[in-house]
C-alpha positions as CSV (number, residue, x, y, z in Angstrom):
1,X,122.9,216.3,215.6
2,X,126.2,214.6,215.2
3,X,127.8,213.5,218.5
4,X,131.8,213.0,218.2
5,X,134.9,213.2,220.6
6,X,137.3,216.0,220.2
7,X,139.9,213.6,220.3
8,X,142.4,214.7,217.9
9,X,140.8,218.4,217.1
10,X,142.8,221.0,218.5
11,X,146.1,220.6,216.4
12,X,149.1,222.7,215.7
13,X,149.7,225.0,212.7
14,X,151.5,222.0,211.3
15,X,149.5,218.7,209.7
16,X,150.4,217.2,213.1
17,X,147.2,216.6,215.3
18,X,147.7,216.2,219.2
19,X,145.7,212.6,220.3
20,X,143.6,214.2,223.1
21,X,140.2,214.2,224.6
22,X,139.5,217.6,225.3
23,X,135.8,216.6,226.1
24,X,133.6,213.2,226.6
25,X,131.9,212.5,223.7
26,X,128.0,212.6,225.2
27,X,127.8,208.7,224.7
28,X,130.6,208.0,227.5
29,X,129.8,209.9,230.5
30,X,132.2,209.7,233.2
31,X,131.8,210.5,237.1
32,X,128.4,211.7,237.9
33,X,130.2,214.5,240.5
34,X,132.0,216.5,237.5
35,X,130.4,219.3,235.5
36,X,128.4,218.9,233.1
37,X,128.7,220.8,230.3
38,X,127.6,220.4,226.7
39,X,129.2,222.5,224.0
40,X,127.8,222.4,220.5
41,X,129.7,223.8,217.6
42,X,127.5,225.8,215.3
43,X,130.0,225.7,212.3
44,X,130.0,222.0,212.4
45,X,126.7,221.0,213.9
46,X,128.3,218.5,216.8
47,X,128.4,218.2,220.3
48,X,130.7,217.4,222.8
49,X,130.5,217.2,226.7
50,X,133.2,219.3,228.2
51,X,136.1,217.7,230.3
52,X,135.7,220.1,233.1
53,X,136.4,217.9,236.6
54,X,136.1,220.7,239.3
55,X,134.8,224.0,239.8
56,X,135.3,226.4,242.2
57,X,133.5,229.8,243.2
58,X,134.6,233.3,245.2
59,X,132.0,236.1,246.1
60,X,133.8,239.5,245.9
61,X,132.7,242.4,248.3
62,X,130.4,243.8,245.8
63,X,128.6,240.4,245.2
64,X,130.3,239.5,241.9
65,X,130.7,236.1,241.6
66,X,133.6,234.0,239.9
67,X,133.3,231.0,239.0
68,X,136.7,229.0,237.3
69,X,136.4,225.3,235.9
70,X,138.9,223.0,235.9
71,X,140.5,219.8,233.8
72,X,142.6,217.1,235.1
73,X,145.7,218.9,233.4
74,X,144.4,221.9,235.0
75,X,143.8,220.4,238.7
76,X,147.5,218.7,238.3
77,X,149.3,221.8,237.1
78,X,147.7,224.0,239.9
79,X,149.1,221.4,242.4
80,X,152.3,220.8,241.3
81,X,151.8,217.3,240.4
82,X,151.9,216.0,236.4
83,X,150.6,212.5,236.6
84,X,148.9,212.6,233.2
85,X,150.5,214.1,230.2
86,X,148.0,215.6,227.7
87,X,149.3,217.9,225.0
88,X,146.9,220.9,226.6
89,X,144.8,221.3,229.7
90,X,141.8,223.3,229.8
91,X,140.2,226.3,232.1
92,X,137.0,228.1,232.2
93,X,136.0,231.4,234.0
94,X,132.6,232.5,234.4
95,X,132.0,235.9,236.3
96,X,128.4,236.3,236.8
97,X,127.2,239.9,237.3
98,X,124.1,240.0,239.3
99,X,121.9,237.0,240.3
100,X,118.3,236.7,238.9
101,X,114.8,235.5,240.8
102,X,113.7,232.2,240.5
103,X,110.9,232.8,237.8
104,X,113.4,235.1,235.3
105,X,113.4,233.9,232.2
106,X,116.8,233.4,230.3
107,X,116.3,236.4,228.0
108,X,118.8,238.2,228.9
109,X,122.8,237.7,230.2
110,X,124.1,237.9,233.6
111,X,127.2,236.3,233.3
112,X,130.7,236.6,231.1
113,X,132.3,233.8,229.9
114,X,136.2,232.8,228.8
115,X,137.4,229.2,227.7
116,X,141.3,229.0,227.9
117,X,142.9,225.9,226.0
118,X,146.5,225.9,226.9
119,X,149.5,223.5,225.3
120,X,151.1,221.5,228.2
121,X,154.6,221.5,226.8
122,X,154.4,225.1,225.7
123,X,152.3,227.1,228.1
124,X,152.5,230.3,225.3
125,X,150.1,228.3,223.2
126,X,147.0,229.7,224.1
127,X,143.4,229.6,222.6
128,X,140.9,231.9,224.1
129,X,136.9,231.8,223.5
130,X,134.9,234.3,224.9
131,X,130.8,235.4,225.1
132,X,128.0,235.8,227.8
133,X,125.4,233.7,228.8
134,X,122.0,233.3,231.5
135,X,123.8,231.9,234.8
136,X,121.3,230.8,237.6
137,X,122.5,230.1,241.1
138,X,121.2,228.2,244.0
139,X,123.2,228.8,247.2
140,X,123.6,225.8,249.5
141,X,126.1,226.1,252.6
142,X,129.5,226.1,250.8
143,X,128.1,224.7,247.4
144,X,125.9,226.6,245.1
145,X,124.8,224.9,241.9
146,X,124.3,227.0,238.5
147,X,122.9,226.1,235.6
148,X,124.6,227.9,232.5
149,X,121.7,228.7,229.5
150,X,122.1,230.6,226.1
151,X,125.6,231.0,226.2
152,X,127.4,231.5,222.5
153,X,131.0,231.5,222.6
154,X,133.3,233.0,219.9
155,X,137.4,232.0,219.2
156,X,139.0,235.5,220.9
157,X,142.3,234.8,220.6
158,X,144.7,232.3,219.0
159,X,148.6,232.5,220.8
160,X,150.9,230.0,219.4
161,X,150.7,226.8,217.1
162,X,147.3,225.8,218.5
163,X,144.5,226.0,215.7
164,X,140.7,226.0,216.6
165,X,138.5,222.9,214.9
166,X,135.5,224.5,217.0
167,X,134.8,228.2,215.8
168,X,131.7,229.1,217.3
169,X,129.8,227.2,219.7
170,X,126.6,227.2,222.0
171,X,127.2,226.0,226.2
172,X,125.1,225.4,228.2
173,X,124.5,222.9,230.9
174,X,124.3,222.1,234.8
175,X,127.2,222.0,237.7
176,X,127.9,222.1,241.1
177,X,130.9,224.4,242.1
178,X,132.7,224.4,246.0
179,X,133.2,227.7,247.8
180,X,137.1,228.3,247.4
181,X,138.1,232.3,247.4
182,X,141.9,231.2,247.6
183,X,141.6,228.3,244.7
184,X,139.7,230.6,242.3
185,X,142.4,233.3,243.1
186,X,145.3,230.9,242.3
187,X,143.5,229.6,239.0
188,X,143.1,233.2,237.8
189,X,146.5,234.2,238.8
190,X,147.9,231.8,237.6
191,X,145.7,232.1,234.3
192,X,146.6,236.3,234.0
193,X,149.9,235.4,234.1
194,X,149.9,232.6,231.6
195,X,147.6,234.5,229.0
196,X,150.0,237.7,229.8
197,X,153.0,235.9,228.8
198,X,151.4,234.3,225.4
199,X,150.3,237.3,223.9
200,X,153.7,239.0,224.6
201,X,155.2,236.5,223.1
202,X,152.8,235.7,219.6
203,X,150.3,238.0,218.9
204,X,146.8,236.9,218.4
205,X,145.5,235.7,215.3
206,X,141.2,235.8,215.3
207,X,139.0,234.7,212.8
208,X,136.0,236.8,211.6
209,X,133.1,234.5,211.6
């Protein structure tokens, strides 16, 4: 398998690519505390750890859980603050359905998931991936850990001048997430809003893969 960095892979429609780290290349690990995710692109047979640096869960009355993952970019935007400058920050949602036992095997889905890739400068540049995956839980106070398993993700929308070097790709991986109902509620208002605007304003060009 061939390991590389996204640096420089999301680019706009023009020959200009953005210089940018979307995810750690799996030689260069970072804090111990931050997701870890590994996303493998089928198309091009590499993988990359995801950039993810928080994550965040809410239990709705029916038992629904969502989950949201965020960047740096992400964390400063949601916070007012813009001490780094990368040319796109980065946000995952994962809604998981129903909670399986400890002995189910990851045959089936329980989970939906959406990647967002949003440009800094120009918020109406949007990528969106989207698919399902096996999400287990285990509860602990106001943390739960989950371990993501055959999740495939597909490019569902492309808003803007943003172009996807990814295509289809396989997630899985292991992460703690803190109970926060009114942080997962900002993220995804926040998100709605910002996904809203960007397909008002381009509409979305998918590839058939």
């Amino acid at each position: 398998m061939k390991m590389q960095s996204l640096a420089s892979a999301f680019s706009l429609s023009t020959p200009t690519l953005l210089a940018l780290a979307l995810a750690l290349p799996l030689s260069s690990v970072g804090c111990a505390s931050a997701p870890e995710l590994t996303l493998t692109s089928i198309d091009h047979s590499q993988c990359y750890r995801q950039g993810f640096t928080q994550a965040y869960t809410s239990r709705d009355a029916n038992g629904d859980v969502d989950v949201v993952l965020l960047d740096q970019a992400s964390e400063e935007a949601l916070s007012g603050k813009g001490a780094s400058n990368p040319p796109v920050r980065q946000v995952m949602h994962i809604r998981i359905l129903w909670s399986p036992t400890s002995d189910m095997k990851a045959v089936v889905s329980n989970a939906s998931v959406r990647w967002y890739v949003i440009g800094r400068s120009n918020p109406q540049d949007v990528l969106e991936y989207s698919g399902i995956a096996f999400v287990s839980m285990d509860q602990n106070d106001d943390d739960c850990k989950l371990r993501v398993r055959n999740a495939v993700l597909k490019p569902s929308g492309n808003h803007g001048a943003l172009n996807d070097p990814i295509g289809p790709s396989r997630l899985e991986g292991t992460f703690t997430a803190h109970a926060d109902p009114g942080k997962v509620n900002r993220v995804l208002g926040t998100l709605k809003t910002t996904v809203a605007a960007a397909r008002s304003a381009t509409p979305a060009l998918t590839s058939v893969r």
